[in-house]
C-alpha positions in Angstrom: 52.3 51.3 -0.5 53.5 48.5 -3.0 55.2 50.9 -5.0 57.3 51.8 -2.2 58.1 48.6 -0.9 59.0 47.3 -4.5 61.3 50.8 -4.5 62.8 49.7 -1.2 63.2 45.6 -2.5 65.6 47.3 -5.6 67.3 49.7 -3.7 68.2 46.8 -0.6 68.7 43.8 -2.7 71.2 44.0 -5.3 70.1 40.7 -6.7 66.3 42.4 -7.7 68.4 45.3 -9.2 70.0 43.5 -11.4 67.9 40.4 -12.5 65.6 40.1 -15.4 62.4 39.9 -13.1 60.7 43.4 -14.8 59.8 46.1 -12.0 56.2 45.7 -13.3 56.3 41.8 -12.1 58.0 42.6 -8.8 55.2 44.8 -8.4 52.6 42.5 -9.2 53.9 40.1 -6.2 54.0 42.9 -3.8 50.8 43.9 -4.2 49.4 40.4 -4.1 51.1 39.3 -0.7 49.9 42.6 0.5 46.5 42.3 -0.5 46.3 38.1 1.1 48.0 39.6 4.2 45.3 42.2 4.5 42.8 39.5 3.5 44.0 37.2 6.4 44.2 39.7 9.0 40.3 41.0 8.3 39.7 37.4 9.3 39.3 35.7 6.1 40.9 32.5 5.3 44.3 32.5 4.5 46.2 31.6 1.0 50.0 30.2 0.5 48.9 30.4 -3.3 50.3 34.5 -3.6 53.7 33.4 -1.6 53.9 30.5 -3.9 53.7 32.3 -7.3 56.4 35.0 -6.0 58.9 32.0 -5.6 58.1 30.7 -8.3 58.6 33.6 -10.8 61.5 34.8 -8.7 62.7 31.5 -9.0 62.6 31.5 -12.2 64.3 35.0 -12.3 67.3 33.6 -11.0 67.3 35.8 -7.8 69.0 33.8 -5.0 67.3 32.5 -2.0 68.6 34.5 0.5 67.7 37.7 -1.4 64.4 36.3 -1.6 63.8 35.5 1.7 65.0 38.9 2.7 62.9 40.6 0.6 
């Protein structure tokens, strides 16, 4: 599943295509939202910490915020 959304991320947001955030990374965020949104909707307590990290490192990867918030 993250693999797939990480392919689609690339393939609709030129800003992840061409930016120096590794596919490997991008991959690591996915799967981290994913698993907190699965967490949170088994009933366990929420986390802003995974969404947090993900702006940070895309941040720091220079990808804009509207790609961001899009992805």
């Amino acid at each position: 599943m993250s693999a797939r959304i990480v392919d689609q991320i690339v393939e609709q947001e030129h800003a992840y295509a061409t930016s120096p955030l590794a596919a490997d990374a991008l991959g690591e965020i996915v799967r981290e939202n994913v698993e907190a949104l699965r967490h949170e909707l088994g009933g366990g307590r929420g986390s802003l910490e995974p969404a947090r990290r993900a702006g940070r490192m895309k941040a720091e990867a220079g990808i804009p915020v509207a790609s961001l918030l899009h992805a």
